[in-house]
C-alpha positions as CSV (number, residue, x, y, z in Angstrom):
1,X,119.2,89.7,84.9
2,X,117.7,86.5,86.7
3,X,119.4,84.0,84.3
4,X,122.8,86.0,84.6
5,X,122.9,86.8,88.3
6,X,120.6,83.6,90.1
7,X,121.9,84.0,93.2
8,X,121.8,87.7,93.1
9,X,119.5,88.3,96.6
10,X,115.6,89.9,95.3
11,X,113.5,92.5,96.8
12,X,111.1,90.8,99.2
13,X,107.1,90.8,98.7
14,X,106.5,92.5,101.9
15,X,109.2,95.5,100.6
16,X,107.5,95.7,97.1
17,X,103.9,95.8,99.0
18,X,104.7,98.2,101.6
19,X,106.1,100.6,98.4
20,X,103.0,100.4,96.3
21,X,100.7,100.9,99.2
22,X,103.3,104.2,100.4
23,X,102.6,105.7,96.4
24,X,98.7,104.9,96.8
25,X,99.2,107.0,99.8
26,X,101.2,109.6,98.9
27,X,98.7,109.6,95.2
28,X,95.8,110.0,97.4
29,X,97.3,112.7,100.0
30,X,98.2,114.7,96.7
31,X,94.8,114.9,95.1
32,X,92.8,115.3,98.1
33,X,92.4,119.0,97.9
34,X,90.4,118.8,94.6
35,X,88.4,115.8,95.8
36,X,87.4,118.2,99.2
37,X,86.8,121.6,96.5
38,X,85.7,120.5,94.2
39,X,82.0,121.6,93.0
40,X,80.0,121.6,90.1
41,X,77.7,124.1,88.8
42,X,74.7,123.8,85.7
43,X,74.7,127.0,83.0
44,X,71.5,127.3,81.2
45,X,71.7,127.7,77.8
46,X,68.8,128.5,75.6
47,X,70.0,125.2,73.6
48,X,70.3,123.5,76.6
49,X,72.4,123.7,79.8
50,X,75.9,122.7,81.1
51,X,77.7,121.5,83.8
52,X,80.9,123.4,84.7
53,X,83.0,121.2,87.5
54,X,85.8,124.1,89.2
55,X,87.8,124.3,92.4
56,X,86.2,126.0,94.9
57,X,89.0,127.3,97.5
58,X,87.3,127.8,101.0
59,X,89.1,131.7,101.0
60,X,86.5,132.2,97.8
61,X,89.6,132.3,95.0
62,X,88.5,130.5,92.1
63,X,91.1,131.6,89.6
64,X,93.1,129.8,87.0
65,X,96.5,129.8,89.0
66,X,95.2,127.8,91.8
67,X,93.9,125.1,89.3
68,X,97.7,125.5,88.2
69,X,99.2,125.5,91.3
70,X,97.3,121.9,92.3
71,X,97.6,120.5,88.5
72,X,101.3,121.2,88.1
73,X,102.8,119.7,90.8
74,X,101.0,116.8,90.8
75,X,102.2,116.6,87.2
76,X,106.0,117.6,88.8
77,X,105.8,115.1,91.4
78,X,104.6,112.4,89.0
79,X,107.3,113.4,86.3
80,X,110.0,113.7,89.1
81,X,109.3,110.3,90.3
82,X,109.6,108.8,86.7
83,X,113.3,110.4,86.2
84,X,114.5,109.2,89.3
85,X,113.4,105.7,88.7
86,X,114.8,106.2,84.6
87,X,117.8,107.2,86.5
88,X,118.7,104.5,88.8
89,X,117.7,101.8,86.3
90,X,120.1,103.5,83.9
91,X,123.0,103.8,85.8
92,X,122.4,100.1,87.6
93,X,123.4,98.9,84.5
């Protein structure tokens, strides 16, 4: 679109720096909770042993649906943010 529209005014370095480092933020802010719960644990086997990593909530709930809960919408905000973007370069056309 540069060769068609030259004059056409660009987003400015500052603009496209202050938006990365706002989704490194935003990234961060969103997995924090399983960086702060998260815990490992060793299973012995008689072959050997294992280590299980698992959320451990501070209110002692370690089931499936919170992994779910914390899993899914980072997977609906990272989805979400990929169709808007689809989106807008779609219909800029």
């Amino acid at each position: 679109m540069v060769i068609v529209h030259p004059l056409r005014p660009r987003i400015v370095a500052s603009i496209v720096l202050a938006v990365i480092f706002i989704i490194w933020l935003v990234s961060a802010a969103i997995a924090l909770p399983s960086l702060i719960y998260a815990d490992t644990h060793t299973i012995e086997y008689c072959e050997g042993s294992r280590v299980v990593c698992y959320l451990a909530w501070p209110d002692g709930n370690y089931g499936l649906i919170d992994f779910w809960c914390v899993d899914y919408a980072q997977l609906f905000i990272h989805n979400e943010s990929r169709t808007i973007v689809h989106i807008k370069r779609f219909f800029k056309r």
